[in-house]
LUMLUM-720298 format. One record per residue: x, y negated, z of N, C-alpha, C in turn; residue number from 0. Coordinates in nm, 3 decimals. Each point is the difference from the previous one (the first is absolute). Example, Ala and Ser with C-alpha at 12.3 -4.5 7.8 and 13.67 -1.06 7.14 Angstrom:
BEGIN
<pt><n_c1>1.319</n_c1><n_c2>0.569</n_c2><n_c3>0.780</n_c3><ca_c1>-0.089</ca_c1><ca_c2>-0.119</ca_c2><ca_c3>0.000</ca_c3><c_c1>0.090</c_c1><c_c2>-0.120</c_c2><c_c3>0.000</c_c3><resi>0</resi></pt>
<pt><n_c1>-0.035</n_c1><n_c2>-0.105</n_c2><n_c3>-0.072</n_c3><ca_c1>0.082</ca_c1><ca_c2>-0.119</ca_c2><ca_c3>0.006</ca_c3><c_c1>-0.077</c_c1><c_c2>-0.109</c_c2><c_c3>0.073</c_c3><resi>1</resi></pt>
% end
This chain:
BEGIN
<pt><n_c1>8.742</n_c1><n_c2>-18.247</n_c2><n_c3>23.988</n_c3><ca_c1>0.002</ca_c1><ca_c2>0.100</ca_c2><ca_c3>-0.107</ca_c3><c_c1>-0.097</c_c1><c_c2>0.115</c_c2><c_c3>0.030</c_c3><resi>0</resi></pt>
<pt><n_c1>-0.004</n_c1><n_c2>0.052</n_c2><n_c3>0.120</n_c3><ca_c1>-0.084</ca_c1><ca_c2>0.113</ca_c2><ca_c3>0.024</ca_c3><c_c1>-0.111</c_c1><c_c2>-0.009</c_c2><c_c3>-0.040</c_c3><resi>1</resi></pt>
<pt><n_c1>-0.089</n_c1><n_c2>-0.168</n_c2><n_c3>0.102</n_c3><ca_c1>-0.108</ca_c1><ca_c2>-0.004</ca_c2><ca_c3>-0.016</ca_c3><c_c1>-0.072</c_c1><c_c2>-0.020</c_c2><c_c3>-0.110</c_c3><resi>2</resi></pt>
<pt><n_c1>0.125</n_c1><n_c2>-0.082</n_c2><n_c3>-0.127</n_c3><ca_c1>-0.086</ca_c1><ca_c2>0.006</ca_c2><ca_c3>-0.161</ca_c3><c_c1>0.020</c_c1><c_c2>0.132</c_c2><c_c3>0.020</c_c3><resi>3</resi></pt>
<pt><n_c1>0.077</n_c1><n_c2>0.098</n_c2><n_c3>0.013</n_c3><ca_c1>-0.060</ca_c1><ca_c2>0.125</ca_c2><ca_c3>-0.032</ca_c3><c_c1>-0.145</c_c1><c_c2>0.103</c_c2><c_c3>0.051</c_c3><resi>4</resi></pt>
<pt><n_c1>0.004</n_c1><n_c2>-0.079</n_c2><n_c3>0.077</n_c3><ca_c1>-0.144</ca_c1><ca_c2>0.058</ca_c2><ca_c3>0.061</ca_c3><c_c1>-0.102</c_c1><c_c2>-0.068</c_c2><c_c3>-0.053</c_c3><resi>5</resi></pt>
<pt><n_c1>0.018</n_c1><n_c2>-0.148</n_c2><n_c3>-0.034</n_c3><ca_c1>-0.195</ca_c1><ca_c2>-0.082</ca_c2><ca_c3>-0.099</ca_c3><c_c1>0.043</c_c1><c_c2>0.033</c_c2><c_c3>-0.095</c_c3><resi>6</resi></pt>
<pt><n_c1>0.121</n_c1><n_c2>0.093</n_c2><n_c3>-0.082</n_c3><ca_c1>-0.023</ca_c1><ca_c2>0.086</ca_c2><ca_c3>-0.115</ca_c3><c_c1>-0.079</c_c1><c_c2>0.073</c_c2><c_c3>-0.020</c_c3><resi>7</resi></pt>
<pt><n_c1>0.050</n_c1><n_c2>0.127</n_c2><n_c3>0.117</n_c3><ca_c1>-0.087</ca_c1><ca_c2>0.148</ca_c2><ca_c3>0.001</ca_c3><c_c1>-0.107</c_c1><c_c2>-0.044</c_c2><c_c3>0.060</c_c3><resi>8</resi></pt>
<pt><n_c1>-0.074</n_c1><n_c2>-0.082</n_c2><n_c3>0.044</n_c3><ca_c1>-0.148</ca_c1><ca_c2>-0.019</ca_c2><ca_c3>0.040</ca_c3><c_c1>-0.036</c_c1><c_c2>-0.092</c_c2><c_c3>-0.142</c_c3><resi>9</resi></pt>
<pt><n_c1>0.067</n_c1><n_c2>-0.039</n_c2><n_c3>-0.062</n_c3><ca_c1>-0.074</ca_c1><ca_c2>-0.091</ca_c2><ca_c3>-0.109</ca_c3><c_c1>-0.027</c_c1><c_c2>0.184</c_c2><c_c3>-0.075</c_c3><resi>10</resi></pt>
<pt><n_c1>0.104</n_c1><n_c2>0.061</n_c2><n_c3>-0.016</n_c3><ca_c1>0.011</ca_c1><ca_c2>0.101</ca_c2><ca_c3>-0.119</ca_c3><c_c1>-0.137</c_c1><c_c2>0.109</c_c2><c_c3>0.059</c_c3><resi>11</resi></pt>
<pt><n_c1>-0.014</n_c1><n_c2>0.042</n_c2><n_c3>0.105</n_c3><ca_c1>-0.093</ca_c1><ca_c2>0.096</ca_c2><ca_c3>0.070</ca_c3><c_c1>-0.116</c_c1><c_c2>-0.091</c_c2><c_c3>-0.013</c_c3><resi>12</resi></pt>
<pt><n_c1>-0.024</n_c1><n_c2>-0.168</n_c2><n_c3>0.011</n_c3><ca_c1>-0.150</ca_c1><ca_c2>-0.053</ca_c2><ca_c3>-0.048</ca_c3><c_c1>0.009</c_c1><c_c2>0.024</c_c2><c_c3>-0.144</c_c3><resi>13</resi></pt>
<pt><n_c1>0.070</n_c1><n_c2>0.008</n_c2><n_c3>-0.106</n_c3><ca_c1>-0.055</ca_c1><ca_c2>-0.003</ca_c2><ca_c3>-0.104</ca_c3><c_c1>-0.057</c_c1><c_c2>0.175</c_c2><c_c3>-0.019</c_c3><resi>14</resi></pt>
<pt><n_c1>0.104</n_c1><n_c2>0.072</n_c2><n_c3>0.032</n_c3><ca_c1>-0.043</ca_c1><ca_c2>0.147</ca_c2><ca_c3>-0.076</ca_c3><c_c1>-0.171</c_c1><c_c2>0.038</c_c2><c_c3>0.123</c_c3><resi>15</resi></pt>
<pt><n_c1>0.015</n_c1><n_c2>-0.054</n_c2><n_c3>0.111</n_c3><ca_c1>-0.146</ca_c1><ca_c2>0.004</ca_c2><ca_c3>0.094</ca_c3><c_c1>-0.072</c_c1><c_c2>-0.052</c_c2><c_c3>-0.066</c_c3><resi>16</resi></pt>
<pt><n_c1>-0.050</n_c1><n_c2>-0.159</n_c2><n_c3>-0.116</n_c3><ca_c1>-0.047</ca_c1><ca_c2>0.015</ca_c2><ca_c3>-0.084</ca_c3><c_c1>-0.027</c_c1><c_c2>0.026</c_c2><c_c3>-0.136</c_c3><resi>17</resi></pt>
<pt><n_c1>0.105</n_c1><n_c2>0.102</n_c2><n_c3>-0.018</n_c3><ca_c1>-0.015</ca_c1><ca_c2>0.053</ca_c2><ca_c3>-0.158</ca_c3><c_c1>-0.085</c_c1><c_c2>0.145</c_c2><c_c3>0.088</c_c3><resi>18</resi></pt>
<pt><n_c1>0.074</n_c1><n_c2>0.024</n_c2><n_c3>0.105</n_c3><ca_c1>-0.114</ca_c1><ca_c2>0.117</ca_c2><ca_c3>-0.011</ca_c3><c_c1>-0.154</c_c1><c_c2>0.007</c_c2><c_c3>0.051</c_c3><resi>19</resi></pt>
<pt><n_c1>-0.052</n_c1><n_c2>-0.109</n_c2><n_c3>0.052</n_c3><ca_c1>-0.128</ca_c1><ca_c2>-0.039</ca_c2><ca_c3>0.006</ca_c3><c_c1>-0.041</c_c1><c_c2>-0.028</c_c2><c_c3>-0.117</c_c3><resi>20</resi></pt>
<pt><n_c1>0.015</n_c1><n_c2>-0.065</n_c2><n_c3>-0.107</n_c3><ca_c1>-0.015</ca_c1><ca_c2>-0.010</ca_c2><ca_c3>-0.103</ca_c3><c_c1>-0.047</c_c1><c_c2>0.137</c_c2><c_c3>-0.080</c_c3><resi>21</resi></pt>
<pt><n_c1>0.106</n_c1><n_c2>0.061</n_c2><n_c3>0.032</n_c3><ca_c1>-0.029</ca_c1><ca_c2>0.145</ca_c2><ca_c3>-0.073</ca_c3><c_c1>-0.143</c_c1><c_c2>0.082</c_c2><c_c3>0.047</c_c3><resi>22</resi></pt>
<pt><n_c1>0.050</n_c1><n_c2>-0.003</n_c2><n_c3>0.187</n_c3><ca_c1>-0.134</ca_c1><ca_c2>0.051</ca_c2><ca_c3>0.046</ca_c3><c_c1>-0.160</c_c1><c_c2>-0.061</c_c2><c_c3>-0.081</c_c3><resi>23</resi></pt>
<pt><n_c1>0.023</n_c1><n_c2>-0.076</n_c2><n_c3>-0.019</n_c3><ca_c1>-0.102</ca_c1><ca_c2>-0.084</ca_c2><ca_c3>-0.037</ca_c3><c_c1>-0.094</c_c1><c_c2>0.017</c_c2><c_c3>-0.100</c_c3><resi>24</resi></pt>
<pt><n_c1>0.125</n_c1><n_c2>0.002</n_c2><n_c3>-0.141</n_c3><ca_c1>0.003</ca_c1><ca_c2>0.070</ca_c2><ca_c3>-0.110</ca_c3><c_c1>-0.036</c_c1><c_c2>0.142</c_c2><c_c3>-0.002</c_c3><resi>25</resi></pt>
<pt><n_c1>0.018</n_c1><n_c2>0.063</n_c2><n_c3>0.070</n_c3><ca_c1>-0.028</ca_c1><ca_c2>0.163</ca_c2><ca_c3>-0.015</ca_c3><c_c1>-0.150</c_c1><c_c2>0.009</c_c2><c_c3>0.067</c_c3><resi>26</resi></pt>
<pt><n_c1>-0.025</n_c1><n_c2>-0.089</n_c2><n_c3>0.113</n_c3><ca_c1>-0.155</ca_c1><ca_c2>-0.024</ca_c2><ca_c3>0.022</ca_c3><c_c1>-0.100</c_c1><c_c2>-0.011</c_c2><c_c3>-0.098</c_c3><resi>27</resi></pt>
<pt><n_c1>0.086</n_c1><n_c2>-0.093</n_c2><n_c3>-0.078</n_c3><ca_c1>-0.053</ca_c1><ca_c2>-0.041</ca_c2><ca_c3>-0.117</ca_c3><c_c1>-0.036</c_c1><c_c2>0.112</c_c2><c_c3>-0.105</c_c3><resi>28</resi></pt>
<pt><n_c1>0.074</n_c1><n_c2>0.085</n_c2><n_c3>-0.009</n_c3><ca_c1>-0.003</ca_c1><ca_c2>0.074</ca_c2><ca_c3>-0.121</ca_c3><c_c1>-0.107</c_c1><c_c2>0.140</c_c2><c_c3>0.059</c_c3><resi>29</resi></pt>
<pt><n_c1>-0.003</n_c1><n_c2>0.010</n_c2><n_c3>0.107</n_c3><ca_c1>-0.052</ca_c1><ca_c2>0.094</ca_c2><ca_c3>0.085</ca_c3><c_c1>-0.155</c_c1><c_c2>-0.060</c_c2><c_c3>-0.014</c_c3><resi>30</resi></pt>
<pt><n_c1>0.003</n_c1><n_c2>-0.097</n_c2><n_c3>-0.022</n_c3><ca_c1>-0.194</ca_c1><ca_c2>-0.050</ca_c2><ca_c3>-0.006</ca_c3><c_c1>-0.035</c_c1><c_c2>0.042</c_c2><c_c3>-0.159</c_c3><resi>31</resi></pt>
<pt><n_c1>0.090</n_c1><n_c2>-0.083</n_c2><n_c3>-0.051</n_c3><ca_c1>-0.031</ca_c1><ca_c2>0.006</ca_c2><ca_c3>-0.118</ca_c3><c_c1>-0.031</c_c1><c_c2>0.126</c_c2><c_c3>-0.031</c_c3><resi>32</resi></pt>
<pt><n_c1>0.072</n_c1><n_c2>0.148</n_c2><n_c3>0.000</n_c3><ca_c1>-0.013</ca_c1><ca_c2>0.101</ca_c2><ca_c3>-0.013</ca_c3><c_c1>-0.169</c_c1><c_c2>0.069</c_c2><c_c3>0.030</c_c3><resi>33</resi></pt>
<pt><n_c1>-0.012</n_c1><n_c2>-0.047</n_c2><n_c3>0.151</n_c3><ca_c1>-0.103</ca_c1><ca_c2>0.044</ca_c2><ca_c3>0.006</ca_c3><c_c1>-0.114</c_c1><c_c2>-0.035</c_c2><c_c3>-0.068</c_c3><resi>34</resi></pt>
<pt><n_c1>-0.016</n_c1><n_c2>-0.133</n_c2><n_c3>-0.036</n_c3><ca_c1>-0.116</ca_c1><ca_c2>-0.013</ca_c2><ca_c3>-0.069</ca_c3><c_c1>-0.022</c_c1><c_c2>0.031</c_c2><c_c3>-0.124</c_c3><resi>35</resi></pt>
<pt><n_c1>0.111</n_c1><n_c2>0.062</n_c2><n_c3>-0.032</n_c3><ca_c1>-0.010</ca_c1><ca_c2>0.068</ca_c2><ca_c3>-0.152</ca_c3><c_c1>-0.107</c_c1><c_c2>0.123</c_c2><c_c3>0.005</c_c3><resi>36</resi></pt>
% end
């Protein structure tokens, strides 16, 4: 029982680790774009 609880919270901490690369990413993104305006 524990250990599904632990490849939970490492499944749950990989997803939001890549939602927020994602984001980083995105805001890179918007940060170029900007400039070449």
């Amino acid at each position: 029982m524990m250990r599904n609880d632990t490849i939970n919270v490492n499944y749950i901490m990989n997803i939001l680790r890549q939602i927020d690369l994602e984001d980083k990413a995105e805001q890179r993104r918007n940060q170029e774009q900007i400039r070449r305006i």
